[in-house]
N, C-alpha and C positions, 0 to 999 in steps of 0.2 A: 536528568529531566529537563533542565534548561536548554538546552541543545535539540529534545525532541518538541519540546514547542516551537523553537527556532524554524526547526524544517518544518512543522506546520503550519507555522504563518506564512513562511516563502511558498508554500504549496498552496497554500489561501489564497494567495496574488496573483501567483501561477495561474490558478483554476479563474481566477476574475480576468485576468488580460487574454488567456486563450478565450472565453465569454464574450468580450466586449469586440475582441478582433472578428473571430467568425460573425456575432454580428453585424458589426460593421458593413462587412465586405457582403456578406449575404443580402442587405437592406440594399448597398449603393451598387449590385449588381445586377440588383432586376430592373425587369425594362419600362421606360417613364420614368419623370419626375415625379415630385408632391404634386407638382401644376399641370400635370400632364391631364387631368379631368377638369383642370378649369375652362368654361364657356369660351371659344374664338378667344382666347387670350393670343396678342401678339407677340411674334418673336422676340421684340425689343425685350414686352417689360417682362416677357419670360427670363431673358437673361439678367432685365435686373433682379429679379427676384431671386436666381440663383445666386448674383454674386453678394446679395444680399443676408442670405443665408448659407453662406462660403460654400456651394455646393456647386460651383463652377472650376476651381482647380482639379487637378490630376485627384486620382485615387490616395497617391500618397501624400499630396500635401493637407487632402482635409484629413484625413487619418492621425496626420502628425499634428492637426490643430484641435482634433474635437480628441486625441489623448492628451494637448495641453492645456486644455478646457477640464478635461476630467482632473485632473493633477490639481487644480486649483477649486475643485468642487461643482465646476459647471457643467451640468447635462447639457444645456443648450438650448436655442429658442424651439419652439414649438412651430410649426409650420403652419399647421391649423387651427388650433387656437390662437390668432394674433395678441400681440403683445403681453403674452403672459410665457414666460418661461419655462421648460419643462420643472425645474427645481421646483417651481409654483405650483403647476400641477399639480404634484406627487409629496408635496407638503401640506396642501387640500385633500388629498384623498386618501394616502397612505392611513391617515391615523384612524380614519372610516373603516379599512380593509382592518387591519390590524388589531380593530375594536371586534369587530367580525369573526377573526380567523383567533383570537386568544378565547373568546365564550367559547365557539365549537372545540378549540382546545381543549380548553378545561374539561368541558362537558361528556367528550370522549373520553377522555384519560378517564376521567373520576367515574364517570359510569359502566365503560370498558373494564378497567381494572377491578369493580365493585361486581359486576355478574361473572365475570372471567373467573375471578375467586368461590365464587358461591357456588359457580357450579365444577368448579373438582371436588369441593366440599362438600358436595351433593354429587359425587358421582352416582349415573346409572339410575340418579332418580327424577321425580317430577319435575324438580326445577333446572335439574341439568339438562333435560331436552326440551323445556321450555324456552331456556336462554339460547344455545344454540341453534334451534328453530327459528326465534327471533334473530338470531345474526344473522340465518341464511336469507331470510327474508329482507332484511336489510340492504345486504350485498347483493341483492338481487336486484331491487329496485333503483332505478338511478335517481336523485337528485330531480331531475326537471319534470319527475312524475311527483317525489313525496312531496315537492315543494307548494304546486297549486293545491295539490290536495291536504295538505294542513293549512293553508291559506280557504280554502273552501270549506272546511268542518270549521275551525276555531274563527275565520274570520266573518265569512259569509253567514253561514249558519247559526253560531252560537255565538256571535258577535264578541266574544272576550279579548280577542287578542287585533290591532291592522293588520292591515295586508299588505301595509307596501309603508314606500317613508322611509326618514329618519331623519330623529329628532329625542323620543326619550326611551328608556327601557325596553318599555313594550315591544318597541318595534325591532328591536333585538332578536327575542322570542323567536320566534318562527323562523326565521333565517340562520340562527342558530343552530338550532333543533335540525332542518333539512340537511345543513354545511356537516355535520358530527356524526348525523345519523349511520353512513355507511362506515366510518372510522371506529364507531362503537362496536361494532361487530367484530371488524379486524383484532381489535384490542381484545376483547371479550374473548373470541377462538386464539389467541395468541399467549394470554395468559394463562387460559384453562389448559392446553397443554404444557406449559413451560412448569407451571405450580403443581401440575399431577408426576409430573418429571422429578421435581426436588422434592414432595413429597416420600416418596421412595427409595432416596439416597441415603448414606449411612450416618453423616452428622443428624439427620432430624432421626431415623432411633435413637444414637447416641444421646439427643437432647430430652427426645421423653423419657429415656432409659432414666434420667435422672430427676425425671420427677414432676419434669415443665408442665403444665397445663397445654390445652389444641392451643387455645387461646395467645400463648407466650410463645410458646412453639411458632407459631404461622409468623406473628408480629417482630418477634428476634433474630428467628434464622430466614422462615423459609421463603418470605416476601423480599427478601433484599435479593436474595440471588435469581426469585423466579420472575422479578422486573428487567433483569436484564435484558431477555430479548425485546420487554417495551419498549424500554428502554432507546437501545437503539432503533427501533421505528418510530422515536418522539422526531427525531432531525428534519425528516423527510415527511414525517407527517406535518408535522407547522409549515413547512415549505408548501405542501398540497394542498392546508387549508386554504392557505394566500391564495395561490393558484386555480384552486378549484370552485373558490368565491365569485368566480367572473360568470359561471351560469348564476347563481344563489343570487349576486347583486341585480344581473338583469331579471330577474323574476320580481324580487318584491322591491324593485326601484332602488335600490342604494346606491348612493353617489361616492363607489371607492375605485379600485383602482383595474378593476373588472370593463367598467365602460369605457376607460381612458386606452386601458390594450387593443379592447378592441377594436375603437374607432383608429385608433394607429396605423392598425394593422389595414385598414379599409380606407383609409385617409391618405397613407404611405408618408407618414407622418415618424420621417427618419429617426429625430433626435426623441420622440417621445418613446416610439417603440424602441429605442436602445436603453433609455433610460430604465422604464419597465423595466424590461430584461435584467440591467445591470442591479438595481433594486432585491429583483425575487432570487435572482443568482446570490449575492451579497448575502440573503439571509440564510441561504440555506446552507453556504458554505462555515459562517459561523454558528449556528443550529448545530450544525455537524459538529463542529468542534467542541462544543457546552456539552454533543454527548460523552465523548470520549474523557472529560472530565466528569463525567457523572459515573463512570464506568467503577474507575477508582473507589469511590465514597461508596457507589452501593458493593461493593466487592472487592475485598482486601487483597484478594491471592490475585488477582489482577495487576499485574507489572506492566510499569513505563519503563522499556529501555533505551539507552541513548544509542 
């Protein structure tokens, strides 16, 4: 077993330096600088500005400098926002994003896995074509429609909840609820077939045969193994929330790490969109790996070989 995590951390690093490089070369290949939209800037203080922000050497000498930057934890200065560093950035906002993308978390999983169950439980009846009616509906709708419009019923109208902000709880709510909503479906259709699956298999006769209640039955045997395939769509879905927060945060104004990509990307704002990137990469590859330890605990007959 120590050997198979061995090769999946070198593969973890692997998967971050192939990331960082094709970044890299991808951002310093296209055409213009960061200053290339600045007003009649002249030549001169163009160039000082590049040597400024060491982006006047060869391809490979900054490469070799902004991976001895990394090595020592430094993303780099920010080109557009002066004097603040990308590390600064992204220790301002991440924990905004992160606050964001763990509510929709939860919210999906616990709600996903709560209808997803009910309705195999309820096969073929009312509430089993209610819940997946609701998912399809769901999966239907994007994000940048449910989002004004929970903002315009709960905030506009029935005044309960803001509309935009952050600052306390509340303002949670709604950006929450829009971030999860399509993921609850996923979950929801994901589990109702996995759970109707083990349902039918021969340990859960076996376990009523002996006497279990539905009740012990679900809770002992058949939830552990019919989470697995959530299981593994937890990795990649925490990576999506982060990721997918970048419409969510520009709709009701949150200042995480949605507006920082974006402007990056529109700024050509090198070190910050690398930084991003390396960021949402970083999590998702470890995500990835918390599942395959989860794999084990929910599921015995599940072998780690070296």
């Amino acid at each position: 077993m120590g050997l198979y995590f061995l090769r999946r951390f070198l593969g973890l690093f692997l998967v971050l330096w192939c990331t960082i490089t094709l970044t890299f070369f991808l951002v310093r290949l296209a055409p213009g600088t960061p200053f290339s939209r600045e007003r009649k800037i002249p030549p001169a203080i163009e160039k000082q500005l590049l040597a400024r922000y060491k982006l006047d050497g060869t391809l490979w000498e900054q490469y070799r400098g902004y991976l001895g930057g990394l090595c020592k934890g430094d993303l780099g200065p920010s080109v557009k926002y002066r004097d603040r560093s990308v590390n600064e950035l992204v220790a301002d906002a991440l924990p905004v994003s992160a606050m964001l993308g763990l509510s929709a978390f939860l919210l999906a999983t616990s709600l996903g896995i709560w209808l997803g169950s009910l309705a195999a439980l309820r096969q073929h009846q009312w509430m089993d074509t209610f819940a997946m009616l609701g998912a399809l509906v769901l999966i239907s709708v994007p994000s940048f429609v449910i989002g004004p419009m929970l903002a315009l019923v709960f905030g506009l109208w029935l005044r309960w909840l803001p509309v935009g902000g952050w600052g306390s709880w509340s303002c949670l709510i709604l950006p929450a609820l829009t971030l999860a909503g399509p993921y609850v479906a996923y979950i929801a259709r994901l589990m109702r077939s996995s759970l109707l699956e083990v349902l039918h298999q021969d340990f859960i006769r076996t376990a009523r045969a002996k006497g279990l209640s539905d009740a012990a039955v679900l809770t002992r045997h058949a939830l552990k193994v019919a989470l697995l395939p959530v299981v593994s769509f937890l990795g990649p879905l925490a990576a999506n929330l982060l990721t997918g927060s970048i419409v969510v945060e520009s709709i009701f104004g949150i200042p995480g790490m949605g507006g920082y990509f974006v402007n990056s990307i529109l700024n050509r704002d090198v070190f910050l969109l690398s930084g991003v990137v390396i960021v949402y990469c970083t999590l998702l590859v470890v995500l990835n790996l918390c599942v395959d330890l989860l794999y084990g605990w929910l599921d015995r007959r599940i072998q780690i070989y070296e």
